[in-house]
N, CA and C atoms as an extended XYZ file, in Angstrom:
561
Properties=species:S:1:pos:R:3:atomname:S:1:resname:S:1:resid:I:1 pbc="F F F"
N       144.164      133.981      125.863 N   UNK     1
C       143.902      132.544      125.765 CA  UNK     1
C       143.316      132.244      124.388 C   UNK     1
N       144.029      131.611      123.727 N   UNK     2
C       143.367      130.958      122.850 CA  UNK     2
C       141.700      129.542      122.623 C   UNK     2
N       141.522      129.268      123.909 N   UNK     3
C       140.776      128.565      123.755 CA  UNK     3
C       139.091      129.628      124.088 C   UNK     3
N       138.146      129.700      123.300 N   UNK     4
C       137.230      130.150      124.127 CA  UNK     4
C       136.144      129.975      125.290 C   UNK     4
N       135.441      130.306      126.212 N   UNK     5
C       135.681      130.747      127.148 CA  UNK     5
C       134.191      129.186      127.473 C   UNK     5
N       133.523      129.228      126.151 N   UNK     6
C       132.499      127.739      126.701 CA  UNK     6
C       133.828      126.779      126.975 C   UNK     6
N       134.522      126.581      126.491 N   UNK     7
C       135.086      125.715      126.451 CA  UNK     7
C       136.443      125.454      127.765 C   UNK     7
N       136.273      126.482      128.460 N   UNK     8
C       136.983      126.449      129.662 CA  UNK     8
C       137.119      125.214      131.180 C   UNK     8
N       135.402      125.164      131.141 N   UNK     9
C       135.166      124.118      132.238 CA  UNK     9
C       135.355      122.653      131.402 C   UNK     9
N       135.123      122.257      130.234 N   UNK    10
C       135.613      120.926      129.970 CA  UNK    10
C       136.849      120.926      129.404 C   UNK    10
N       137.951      121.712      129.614 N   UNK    11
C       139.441      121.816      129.218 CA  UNK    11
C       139.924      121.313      130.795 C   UNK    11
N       139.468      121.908      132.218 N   UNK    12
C       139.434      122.247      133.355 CA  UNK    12
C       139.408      120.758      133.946 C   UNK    12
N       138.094      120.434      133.254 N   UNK    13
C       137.774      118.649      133.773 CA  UNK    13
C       138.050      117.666      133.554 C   UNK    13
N       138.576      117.648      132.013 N   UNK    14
C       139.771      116.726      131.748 CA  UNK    14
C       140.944      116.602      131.968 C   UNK    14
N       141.331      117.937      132.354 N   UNK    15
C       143.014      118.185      132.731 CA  UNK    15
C       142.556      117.445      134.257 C   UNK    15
N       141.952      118.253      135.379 N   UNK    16
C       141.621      117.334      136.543 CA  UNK    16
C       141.502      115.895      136.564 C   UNK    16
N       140.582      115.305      136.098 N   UNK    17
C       139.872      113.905      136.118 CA  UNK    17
C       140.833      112.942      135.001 C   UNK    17
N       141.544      113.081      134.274 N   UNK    18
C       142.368      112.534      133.112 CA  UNK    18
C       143.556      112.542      133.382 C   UNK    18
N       143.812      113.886      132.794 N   UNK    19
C       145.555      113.836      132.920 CA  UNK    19
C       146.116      113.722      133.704 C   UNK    19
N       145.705      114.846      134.787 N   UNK    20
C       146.235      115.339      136.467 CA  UNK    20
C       146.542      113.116      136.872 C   UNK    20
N       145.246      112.458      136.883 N   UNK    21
C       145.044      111.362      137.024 CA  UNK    21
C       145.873      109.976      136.479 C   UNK    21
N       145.833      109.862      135.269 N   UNK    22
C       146.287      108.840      134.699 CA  UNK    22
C       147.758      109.485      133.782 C   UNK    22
N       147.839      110.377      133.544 N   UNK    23
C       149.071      111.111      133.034 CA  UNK    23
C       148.428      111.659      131.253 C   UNK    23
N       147.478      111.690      131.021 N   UNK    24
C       146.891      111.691      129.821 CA  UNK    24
C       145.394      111.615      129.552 C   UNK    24
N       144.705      112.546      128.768 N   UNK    25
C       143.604      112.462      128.597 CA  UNK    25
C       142.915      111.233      127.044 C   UNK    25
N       141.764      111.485      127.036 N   UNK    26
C       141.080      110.715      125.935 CA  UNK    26
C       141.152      111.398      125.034 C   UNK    26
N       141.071      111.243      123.686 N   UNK    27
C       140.606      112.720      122.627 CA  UNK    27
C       139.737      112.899      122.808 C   UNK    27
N       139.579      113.940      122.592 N   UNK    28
C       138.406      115.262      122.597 CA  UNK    28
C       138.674      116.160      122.050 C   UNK    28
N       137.159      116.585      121.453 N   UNK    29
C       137.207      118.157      120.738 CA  UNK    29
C       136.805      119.751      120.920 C   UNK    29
N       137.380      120.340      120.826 N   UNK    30
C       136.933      121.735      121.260 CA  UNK    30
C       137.490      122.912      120.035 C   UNK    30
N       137.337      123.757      120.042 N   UNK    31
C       137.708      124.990      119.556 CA  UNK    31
C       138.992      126.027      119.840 C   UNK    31
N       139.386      126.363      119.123 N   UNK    32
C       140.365      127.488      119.111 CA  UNK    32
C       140.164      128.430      118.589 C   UNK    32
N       140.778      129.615      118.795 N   UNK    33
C       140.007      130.907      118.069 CA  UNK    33
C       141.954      131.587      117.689 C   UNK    33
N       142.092      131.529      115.895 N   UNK    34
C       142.984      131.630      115.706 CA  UNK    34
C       143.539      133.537      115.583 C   UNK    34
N       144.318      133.690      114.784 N   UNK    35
C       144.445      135.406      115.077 CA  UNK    35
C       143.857      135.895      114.914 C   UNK    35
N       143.202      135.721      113.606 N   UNK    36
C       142.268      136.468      112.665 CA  UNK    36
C       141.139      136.418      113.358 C   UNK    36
N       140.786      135.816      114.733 N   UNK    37
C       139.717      135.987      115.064 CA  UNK    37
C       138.636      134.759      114.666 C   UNK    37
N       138.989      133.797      114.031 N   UNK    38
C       138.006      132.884      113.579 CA  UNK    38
C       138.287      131.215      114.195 C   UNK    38
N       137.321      130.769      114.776 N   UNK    39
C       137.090      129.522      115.321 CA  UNK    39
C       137.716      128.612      114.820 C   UNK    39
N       138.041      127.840      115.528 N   UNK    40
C       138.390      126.461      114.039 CA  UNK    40
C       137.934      124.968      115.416 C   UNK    40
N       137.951      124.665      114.791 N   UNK    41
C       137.648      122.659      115.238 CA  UNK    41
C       138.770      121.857      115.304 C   UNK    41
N       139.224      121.728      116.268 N   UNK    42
C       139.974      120.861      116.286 CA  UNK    42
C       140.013      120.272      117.593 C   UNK    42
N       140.653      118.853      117.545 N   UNK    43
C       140.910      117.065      118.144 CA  UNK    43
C       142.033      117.019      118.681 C   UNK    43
N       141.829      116.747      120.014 N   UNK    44
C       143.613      116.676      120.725 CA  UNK    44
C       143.758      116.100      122.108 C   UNK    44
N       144.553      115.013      122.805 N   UNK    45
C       144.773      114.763      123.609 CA  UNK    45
C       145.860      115.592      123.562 C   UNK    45
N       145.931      115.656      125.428 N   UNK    46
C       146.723      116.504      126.588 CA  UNK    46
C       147.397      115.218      127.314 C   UNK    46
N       148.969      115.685      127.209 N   UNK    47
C       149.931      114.586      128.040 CA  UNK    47
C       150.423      115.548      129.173 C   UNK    47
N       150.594      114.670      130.495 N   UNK    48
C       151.283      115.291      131.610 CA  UNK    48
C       153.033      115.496      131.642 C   UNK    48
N       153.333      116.157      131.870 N   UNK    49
C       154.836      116.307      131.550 CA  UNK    49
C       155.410      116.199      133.340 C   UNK    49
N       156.533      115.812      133.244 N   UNK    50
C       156.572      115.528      134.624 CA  UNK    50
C       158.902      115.609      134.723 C   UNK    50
N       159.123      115.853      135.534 N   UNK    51
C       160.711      116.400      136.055 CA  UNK    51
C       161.329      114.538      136.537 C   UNK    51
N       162.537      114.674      136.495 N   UNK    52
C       163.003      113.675      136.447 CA  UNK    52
C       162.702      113.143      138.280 C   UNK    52
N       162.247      114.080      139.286 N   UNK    53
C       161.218      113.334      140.192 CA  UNK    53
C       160.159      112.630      140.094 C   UNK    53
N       159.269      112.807      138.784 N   UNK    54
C       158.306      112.116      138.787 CA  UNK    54
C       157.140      113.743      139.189 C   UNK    54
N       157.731      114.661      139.527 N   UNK    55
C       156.362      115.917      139.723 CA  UNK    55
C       156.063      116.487      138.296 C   UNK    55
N       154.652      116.843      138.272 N   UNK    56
C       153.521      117.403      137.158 CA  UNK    56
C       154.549      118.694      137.467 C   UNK    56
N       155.010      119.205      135.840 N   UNK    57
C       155.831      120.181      135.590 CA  UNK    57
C       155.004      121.106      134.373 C   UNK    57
N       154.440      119.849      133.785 N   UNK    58
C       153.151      120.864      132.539 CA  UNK    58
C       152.626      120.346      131.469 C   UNK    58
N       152.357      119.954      130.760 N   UNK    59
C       150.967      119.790      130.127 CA  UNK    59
C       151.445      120.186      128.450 C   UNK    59
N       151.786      118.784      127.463 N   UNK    60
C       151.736      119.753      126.279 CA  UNK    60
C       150.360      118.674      125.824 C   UNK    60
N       150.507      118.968      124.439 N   UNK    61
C       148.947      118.319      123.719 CA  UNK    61
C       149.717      117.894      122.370 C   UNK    61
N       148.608      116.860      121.112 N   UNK    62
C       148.669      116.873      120.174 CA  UNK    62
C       147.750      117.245      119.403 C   UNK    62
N       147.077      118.323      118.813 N   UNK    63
C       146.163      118.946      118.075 CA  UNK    63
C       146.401      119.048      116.632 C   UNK    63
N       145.229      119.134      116.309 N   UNK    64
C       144.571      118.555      114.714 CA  UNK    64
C       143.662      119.249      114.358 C   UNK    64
N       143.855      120.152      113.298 N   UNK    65
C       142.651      120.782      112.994 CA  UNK    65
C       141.607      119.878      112.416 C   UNK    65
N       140.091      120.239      112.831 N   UNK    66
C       139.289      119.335      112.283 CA  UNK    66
C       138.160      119.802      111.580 C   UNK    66
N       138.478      121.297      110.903 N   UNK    67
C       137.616      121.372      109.990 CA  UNK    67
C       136.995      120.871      109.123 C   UNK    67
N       137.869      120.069      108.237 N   UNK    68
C       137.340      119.773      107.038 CA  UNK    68
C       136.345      118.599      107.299 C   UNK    68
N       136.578      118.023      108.542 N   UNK    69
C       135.688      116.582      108.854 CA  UNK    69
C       134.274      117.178      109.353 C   UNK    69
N       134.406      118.537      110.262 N   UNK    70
C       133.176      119.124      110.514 CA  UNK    70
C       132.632      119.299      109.285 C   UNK    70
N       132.785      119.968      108.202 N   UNK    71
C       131.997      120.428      107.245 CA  UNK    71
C       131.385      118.857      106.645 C   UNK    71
N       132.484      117.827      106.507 N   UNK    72
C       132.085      117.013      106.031 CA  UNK    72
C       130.455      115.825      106.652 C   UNK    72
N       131.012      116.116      108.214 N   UNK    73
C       129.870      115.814      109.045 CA  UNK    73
C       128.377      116.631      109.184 C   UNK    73
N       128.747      117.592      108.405 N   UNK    74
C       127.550      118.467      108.855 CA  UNK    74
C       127.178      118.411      107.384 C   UNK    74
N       127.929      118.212      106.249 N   UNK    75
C       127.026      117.754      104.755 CA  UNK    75
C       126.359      116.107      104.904 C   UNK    75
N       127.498      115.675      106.134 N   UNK    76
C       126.642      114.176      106.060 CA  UNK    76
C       124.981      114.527      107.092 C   UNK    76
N       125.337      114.887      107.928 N   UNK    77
C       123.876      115.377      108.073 CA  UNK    77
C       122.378      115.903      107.325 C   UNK    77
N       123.023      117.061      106.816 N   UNK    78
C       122.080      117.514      105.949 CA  UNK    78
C       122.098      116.224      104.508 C   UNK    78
N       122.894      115.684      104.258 N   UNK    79
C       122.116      114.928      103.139 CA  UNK    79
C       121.377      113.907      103.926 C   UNK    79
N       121.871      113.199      104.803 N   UNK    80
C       121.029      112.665      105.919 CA  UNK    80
C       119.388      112.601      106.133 C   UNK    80
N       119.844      114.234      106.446 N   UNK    81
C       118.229      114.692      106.582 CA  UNK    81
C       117.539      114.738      105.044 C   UNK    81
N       118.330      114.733      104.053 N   UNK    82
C       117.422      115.013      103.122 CA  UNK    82
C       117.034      113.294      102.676 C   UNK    82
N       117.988      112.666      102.835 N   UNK    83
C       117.486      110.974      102.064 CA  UNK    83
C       116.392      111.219      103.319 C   UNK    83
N       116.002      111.451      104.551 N   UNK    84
C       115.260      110.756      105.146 CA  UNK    84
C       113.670      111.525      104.997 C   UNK    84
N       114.010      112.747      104.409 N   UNK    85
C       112.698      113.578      104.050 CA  UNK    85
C       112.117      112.466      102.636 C   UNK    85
N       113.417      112.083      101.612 N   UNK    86
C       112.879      111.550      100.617 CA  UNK    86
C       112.260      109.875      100.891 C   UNK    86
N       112.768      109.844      102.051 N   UNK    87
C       112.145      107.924      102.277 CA  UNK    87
C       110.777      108.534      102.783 C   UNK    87
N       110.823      109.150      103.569 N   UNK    88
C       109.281      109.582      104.338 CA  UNK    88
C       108.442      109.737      102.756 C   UNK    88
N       108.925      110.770      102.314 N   UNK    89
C       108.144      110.797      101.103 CA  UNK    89
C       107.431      109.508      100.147 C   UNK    89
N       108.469      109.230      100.098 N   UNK    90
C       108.367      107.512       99.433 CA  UNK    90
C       107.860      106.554       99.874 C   UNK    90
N       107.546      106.555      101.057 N   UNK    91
C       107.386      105.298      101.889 CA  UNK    91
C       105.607      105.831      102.095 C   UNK    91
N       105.408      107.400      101.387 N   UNK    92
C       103.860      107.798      102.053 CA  UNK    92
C       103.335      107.542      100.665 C   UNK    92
N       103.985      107.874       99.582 N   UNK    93
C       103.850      107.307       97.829 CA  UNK    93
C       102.967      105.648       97.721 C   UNK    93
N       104.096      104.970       98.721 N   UNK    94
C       104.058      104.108       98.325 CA  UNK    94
C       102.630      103.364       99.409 C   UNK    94
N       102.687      104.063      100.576 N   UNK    95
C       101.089      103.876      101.171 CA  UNK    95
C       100.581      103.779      100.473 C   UNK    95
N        99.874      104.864      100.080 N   UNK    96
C        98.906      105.305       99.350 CA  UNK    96
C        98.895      104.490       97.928 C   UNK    96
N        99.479      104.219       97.222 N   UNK    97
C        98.946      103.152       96.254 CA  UNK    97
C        99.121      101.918       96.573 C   UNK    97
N        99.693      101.399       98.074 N   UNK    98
C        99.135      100.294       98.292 CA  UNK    98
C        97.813      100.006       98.704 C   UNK    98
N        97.380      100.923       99.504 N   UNK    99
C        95.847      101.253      100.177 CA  UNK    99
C        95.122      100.800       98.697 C   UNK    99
N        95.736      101.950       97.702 N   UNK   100
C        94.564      101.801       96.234 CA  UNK   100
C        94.715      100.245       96.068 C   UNK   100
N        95.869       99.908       96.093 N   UNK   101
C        95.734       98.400       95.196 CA  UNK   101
C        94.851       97.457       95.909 C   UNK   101
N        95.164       97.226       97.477 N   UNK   102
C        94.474       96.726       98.521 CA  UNK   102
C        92.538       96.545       97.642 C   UNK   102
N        92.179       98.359       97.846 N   UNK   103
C        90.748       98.277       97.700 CA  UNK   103
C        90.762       97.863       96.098 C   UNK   103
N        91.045       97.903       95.389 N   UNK   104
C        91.314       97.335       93.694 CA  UNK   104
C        91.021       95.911       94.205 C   UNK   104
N        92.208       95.091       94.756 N   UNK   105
C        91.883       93.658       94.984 CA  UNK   105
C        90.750       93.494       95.798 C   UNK   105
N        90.053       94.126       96.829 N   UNK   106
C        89.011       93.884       97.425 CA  UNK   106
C        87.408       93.681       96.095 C   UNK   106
N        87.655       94.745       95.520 N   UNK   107
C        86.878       95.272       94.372 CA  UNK   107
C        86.972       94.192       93.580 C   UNK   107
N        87.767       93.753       93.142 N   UNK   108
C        87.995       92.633       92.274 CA  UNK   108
C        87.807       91.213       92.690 C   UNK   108
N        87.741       90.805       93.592 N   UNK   109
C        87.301       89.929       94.595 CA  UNK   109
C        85.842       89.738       94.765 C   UNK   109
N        84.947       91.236       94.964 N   UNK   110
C        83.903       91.347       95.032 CA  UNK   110
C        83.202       90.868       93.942 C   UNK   110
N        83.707       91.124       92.561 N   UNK   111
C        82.996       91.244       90.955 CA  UNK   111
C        83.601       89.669       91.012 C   UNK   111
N        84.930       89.163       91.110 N   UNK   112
C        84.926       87.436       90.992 CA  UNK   112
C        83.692       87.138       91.782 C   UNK   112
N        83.771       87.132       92.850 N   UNK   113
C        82.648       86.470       93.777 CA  UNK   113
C        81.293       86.274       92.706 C   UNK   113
N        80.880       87.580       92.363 N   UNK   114
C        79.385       87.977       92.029 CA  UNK   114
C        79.580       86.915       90.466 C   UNK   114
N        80.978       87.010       89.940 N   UNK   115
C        80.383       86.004       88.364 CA  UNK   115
C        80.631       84.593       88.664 C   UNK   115
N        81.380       84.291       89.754 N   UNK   116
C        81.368       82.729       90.249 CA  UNK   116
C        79.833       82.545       90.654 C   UNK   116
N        79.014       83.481       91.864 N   UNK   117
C        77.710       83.173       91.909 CA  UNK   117
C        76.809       82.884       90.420 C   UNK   117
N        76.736       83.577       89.336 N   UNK   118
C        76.058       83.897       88.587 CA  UNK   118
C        76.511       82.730       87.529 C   UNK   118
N        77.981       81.683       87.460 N   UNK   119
C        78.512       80.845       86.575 CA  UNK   119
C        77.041       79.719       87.565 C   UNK   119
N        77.754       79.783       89.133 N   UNK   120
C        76.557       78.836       89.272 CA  UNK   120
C        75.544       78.573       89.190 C   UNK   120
N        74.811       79.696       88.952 N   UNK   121
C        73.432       79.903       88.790 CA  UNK   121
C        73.213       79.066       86.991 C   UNK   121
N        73.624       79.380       86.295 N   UNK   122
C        73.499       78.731       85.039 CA  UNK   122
C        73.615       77.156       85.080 C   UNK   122
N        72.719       77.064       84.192 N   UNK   123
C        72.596       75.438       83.903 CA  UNK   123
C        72.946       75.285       82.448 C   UNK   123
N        73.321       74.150       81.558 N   UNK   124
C        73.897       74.027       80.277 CA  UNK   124
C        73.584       72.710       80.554 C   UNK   124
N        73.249       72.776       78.907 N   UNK   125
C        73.346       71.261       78.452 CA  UNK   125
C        74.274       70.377       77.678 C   UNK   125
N        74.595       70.026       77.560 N   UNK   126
C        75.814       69.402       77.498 CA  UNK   126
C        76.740       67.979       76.784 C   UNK   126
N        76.543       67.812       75.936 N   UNK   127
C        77.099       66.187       75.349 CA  UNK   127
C        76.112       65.563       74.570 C   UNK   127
N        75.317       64.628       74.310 N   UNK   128
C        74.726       63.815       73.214 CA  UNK   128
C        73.453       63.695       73.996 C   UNK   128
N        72.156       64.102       73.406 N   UNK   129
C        70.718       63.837       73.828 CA  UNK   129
C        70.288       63.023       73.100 C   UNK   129
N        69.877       61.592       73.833 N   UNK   130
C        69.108       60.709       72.981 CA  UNK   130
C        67.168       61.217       72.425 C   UNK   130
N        67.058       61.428       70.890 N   UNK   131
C        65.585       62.494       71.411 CA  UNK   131
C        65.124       61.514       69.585 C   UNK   131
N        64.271       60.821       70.596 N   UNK   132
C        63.163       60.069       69.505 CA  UNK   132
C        63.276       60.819       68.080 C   UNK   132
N        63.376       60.208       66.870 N   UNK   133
C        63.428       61.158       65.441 CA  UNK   133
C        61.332       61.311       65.035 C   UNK   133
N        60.560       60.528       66.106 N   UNK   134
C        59.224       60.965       65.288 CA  UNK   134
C        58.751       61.640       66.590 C   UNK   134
N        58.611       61.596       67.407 N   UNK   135
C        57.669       62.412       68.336 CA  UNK   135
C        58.617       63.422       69.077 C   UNK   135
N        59.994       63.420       68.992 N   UNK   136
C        60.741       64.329       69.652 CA  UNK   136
C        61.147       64.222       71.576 C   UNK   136
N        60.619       63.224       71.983 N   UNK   137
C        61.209       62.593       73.296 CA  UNK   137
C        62.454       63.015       73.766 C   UNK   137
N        62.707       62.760       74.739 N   UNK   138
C        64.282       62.782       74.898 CA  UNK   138
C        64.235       61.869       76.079 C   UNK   138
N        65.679       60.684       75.888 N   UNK   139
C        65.396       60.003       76.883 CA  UNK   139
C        66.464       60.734       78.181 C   UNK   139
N        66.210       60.275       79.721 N   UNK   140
C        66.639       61.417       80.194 CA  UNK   140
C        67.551       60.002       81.025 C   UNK   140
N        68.664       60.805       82.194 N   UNK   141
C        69.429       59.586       82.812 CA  UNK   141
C        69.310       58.337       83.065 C   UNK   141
N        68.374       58.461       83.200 N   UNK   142
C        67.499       56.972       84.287 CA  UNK   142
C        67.015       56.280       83.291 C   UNK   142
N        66.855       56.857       81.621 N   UNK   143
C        66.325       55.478       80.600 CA  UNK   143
C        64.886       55.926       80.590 C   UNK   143
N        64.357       56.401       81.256 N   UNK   144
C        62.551       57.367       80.690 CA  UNK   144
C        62.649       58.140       79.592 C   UNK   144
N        61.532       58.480       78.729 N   UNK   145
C        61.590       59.259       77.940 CA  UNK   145
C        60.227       60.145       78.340 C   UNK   145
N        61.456       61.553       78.507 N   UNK   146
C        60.464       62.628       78.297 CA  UNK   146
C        59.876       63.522       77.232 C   UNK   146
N        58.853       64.279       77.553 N   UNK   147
C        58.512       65.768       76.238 CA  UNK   147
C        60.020       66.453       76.692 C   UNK   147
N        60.648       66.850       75.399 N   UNK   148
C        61.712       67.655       75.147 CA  UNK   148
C        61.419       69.055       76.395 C   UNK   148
N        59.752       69.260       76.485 N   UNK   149
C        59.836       70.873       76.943 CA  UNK   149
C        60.172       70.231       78.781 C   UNK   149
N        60.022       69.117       78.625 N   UNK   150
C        60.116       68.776       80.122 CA  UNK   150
C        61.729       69.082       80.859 C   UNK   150
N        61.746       67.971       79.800 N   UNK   151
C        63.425       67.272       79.954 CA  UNK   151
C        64.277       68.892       79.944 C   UNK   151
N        64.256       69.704       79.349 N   UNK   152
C        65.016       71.156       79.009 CA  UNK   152
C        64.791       71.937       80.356 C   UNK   152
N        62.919       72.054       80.636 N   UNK   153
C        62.795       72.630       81.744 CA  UNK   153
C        63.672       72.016       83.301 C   UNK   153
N        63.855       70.850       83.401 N   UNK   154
C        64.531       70.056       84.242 CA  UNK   154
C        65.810       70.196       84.525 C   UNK   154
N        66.521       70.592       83.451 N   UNK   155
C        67.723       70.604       83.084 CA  UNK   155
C        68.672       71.733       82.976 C   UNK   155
N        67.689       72.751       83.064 N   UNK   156
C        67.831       73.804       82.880 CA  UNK   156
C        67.230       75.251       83.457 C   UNK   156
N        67.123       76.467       83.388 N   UNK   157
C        66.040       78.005       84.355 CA  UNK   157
C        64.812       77.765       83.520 C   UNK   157
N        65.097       77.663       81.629 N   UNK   158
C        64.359       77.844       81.097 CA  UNK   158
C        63.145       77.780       80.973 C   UNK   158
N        61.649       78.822       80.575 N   UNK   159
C        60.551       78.282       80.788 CA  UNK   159
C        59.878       78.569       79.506 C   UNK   159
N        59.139       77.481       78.949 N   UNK   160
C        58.281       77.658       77.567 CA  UNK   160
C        57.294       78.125       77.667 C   UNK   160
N        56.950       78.579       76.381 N   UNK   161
C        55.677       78.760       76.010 CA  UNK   161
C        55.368       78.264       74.716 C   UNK   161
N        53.869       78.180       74.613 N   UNK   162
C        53.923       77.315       73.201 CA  UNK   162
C        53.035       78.303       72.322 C   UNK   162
N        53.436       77.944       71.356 N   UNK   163
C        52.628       78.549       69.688 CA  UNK   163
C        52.476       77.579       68.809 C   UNK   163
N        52.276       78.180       67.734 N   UNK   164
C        52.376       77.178       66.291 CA  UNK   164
C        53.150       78.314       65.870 C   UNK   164
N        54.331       77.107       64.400 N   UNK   165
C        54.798       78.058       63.824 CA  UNK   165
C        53.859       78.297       62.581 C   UNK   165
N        53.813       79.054       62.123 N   UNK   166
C        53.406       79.067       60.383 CA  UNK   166
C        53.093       77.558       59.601 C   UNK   166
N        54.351       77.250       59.441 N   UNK   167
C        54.309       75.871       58.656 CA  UNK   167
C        53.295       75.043       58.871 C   UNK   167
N        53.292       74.506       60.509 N   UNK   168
C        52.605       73.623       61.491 CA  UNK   168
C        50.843       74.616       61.165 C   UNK   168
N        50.488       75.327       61.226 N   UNK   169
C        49.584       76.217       60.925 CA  UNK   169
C        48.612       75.961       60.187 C   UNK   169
N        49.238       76.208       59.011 N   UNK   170
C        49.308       75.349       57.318 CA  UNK   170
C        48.844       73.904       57.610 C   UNK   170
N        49.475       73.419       57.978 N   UNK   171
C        49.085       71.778       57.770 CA  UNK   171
C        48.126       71.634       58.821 C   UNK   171
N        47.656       71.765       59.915 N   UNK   172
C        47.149       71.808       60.651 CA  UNK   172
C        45.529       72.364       61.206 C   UNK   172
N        45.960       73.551       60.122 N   UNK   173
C        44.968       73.880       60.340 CA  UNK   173
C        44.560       75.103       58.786 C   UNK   173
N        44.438       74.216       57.852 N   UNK   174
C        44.565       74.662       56.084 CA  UNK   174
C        43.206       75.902       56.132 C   UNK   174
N        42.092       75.706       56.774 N   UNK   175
C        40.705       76.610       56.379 CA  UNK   175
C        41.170       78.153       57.194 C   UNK   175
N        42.407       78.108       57.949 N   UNK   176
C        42.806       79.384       59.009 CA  UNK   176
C        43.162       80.302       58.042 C   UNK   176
N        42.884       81.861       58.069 N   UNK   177
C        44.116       83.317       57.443 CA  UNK   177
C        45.112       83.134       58.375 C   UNK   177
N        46.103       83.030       58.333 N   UNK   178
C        47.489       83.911       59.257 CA  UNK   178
C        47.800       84.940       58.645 C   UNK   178
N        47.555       86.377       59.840 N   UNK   179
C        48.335       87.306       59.372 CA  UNK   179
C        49.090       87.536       61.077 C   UNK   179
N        49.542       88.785       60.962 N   UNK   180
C        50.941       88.498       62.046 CA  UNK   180
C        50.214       88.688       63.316 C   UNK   180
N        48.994       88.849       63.386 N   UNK   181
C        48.889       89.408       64.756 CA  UNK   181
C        47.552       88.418       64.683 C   UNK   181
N        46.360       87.881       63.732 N   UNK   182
C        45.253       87.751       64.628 CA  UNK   182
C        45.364       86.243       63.400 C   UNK   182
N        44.494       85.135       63.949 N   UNK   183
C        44.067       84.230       63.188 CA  UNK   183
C        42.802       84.285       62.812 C   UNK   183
N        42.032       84.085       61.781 N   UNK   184
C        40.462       84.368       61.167 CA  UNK   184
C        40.307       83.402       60.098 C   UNK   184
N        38.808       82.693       59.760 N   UNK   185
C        38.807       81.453       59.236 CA  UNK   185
C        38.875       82.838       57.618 C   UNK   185
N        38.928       81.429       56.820 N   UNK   186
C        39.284       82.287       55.628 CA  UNK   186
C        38.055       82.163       54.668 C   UNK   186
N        37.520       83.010       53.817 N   UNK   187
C        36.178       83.148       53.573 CA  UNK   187
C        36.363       82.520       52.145 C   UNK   187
């Protein structure tokens, strides 16, 4: 027999359930084992042959070797398997620096937040101060005039302190030494 021997009970069950039945089977594939001893693949419906009564007399087939489509099916597989090793790969690539970018934008979100707090926190001054030319006033929204150290402190975090400069010193106070650290009347 040329067919081998797995292949006995579904040669058996289609000839029964198919041919024997409807006069012809479906295609299907199985094996042959040629002289040399080597397998081959091949595709073939089985027709019922029948005597000019109409009685089952025998059985021929149309067969097709189907090697070359096996090999071809079994390279489509294995490349198969390999695009799908390379998407897995890719698709874990591409996790992973989305995760990074994710915490990047979180991170970056965090530091906007913190200089939007810190823009608000600042105060600035801003456009044309009306500020007396002899005593230094400044008049403020409402048409009052304040001390400059007021109006700034108001307006602004800033907090003064006062000195004299040098100049003011001088005129102010002519009998004083200034040196950088102590004031002493001058002898």
């Amino acid at each position: 027999d040329i067919t081998p021997e797995k292949w006995w009970g579904v040669e058996r069950e289609t000839i029964l359930k198919q041919v024997n039945e409807r006069g012809f089977s479906n295609i299907f594939e199985k094996e042959y084992i040629r002289m040399n001893g080597r397998t081959v693949p091949v595709e073939l419906r089985i027709y019922l042959l029948k005597d000019e009564t109409g009685r089952a007399e025998g059985y021929w087939a149309i067969i097709r070797d189907i090697t070359q489509r096996k090999i071809s099916e079994q390279k489509l597989i294995e490349f198969s398997e390999e695009l799908e090793k390379k998407v897995r790969l890719r698709t874990e690539e591409l996790q992973t620096t989305n995760n990074r970018l994710e915490r990047e934008i979180l991170e970056r979100k965090a530091v906007e937040e913190t200089v939007r707090q810190a823009l608000a926190e600042i105060k600035t001054l801003r456009g044309f101060l009306p500020i007396c030319a002899h005593c230094k006033k400044i008049r403020n929204d409402e048409g009052y005039w304040q001390q400059i150290e007021q109006y700034v402190t108001d307006h602004t975090e800033a907090v003064f302190s006062h000195g004299i400069c040098p100049d003011c010193l001088k005129k102010l106070y002519p009998d004083m030494k200034v040196s950088r650290r102590t004031l002493t009347p001058k002898e």
